[in-house]
C-alpha positions in Angstrom: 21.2 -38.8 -44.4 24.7 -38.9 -42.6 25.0 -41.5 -39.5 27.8 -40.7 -37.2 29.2 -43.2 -34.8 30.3 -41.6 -31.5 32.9 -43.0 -28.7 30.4 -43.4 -26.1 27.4 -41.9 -24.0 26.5 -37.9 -25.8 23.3 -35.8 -25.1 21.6 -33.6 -27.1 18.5 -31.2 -27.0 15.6 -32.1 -28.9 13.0 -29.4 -30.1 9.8 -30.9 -30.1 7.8 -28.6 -32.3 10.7 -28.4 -35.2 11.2 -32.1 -34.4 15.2 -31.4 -34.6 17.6 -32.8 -32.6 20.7 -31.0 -31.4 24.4 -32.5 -30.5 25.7 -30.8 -27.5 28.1 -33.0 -26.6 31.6 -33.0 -27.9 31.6 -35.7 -30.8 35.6 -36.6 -29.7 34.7 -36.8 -25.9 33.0 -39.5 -23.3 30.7 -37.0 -22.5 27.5 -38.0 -19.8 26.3 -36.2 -16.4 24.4 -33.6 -18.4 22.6 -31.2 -16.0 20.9 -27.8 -16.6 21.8 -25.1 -14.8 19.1 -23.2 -12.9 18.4 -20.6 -15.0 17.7 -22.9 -17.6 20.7 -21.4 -20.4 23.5 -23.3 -19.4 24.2 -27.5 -19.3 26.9 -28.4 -17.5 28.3 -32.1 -17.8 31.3 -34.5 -17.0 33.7 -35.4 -20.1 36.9 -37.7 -20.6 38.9 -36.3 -23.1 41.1 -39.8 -23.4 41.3 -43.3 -21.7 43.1 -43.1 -18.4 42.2 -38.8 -18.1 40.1 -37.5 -15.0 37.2 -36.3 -15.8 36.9 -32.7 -16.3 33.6 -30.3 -15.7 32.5 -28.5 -18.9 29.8 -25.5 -19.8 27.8 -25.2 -23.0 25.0 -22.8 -23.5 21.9 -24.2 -24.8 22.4 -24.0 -28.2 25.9 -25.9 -28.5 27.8 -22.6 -28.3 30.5 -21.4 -25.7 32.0 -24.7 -24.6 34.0 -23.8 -21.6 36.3 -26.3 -20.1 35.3 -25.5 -16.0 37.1 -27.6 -13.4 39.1 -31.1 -13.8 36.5 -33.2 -11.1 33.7 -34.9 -11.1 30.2 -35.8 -9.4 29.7 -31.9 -9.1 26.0 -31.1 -8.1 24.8 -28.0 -9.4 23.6 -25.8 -7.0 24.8 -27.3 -3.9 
């Protein structure tokens, strides 16, 4: 079994019935904020890419795929 150290805060989706745990957060990035979006298939969340950068707004898809950088923010609410 590998151990990987990230930076910071990650999130991940965990599958109860498999028991498997998924990474969904960049391993190279501060990432925290996750939310889901409303029709349950998206997770947007807040991300540093370095020390010193604003936070920028990001989109993954429920199963780690299409990472879409969004919006350079923060403290978005989703739907609102």
């Amino acid at each position: 079994e590998t151990v990987t150290i990230l930076p910071g805060p990650a999130f991940f989706v965990s599958e109860i019935r498999s028991k498997r745990r998924v990474l969904l957060s960049p391993p190279s990035m501060l990432s925290n904020n996750a939310e889901w979006s409303r029709d349950g298939l998206q997770i947007f969340f807040t991300c540093r890419e370095s020390a010193g950068k604003a936070p920028t707004i990001y989109r993954v898809f429920w199963d780690g795929t299409s990472q879409v950088k969004i919006h350079s923010a923060h403290d978005y609410v989703i739907g609102q």
